[in-house]
C-alpha positions as CSV (number, residue, x, y, z in Angstrom):
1,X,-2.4,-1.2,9.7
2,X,-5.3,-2.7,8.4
3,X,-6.1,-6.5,7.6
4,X,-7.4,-7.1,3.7
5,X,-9.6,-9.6,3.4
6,X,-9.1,-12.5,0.9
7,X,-12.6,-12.0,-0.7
8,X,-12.4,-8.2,-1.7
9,X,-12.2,-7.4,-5.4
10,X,-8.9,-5.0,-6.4
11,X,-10.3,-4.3,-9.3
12,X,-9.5,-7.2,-10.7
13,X,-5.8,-7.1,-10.4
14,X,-5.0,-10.4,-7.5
15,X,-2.0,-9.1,-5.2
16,X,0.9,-11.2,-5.1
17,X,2.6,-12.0,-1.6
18,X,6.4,-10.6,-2.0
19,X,5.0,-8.4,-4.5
20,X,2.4,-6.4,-3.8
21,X,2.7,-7.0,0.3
22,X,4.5,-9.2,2.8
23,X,2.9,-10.6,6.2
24,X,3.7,-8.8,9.6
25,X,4.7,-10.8,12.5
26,X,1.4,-9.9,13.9
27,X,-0.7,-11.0,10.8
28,X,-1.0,-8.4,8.8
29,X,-0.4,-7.4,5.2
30,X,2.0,-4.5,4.9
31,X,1.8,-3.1,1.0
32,X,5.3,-2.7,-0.2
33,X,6.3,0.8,-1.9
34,X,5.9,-0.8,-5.4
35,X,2.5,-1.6,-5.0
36,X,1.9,2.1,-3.3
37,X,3.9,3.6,-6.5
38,X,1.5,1.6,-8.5
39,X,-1.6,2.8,-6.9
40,X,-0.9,6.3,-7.9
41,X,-1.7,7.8,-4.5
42,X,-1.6,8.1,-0.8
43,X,-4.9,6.6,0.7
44,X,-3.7,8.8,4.1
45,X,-3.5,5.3,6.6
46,X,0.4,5.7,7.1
47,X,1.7,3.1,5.6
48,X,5.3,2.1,6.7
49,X,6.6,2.3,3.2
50,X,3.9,5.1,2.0
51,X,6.5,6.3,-1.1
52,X,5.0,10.0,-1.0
53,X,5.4,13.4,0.4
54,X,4.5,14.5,2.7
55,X,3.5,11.1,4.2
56,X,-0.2,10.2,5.1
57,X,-2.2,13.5,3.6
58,X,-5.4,11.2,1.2
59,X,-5.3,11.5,-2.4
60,X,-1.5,13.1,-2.5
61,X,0.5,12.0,-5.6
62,X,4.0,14.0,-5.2
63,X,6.7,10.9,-5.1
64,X,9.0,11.0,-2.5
65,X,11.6,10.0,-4.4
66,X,10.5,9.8,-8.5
């Protein structure tokens, strides 16, 4: 998983801690399925709650559960 950096621009939508992601143990922001759902895609980085299917294949939009 990747670290986001507080200074990058989501196109212009801020993302909300216990929202949008939660911290890791380890530091890191892991995006929760709402904010995947929201998205509208799968960016393919294997997110641990990546809400599509199959899991990790870039630009897929088939819900795993609708």
């Amino acid at each position: 998983m990747a670290h986001f950096p507080d200074d990058i621009d989501y196109g212009g939508d801020q993302l909300k801690e216990g929202v949008d992601f939660y911290l890791s143990p380890e530091g890191y922001r892991v995006m929760t399925e709402a904010y995947l759902r929201r998205r509208g895609y799968c960016c393919a980085n294997g997110c641990r709650h990546c809400p599509y299917w199959p899991k990790a294949v870039k630009g897929n939009t088939r819900l795993r559960n609708p």
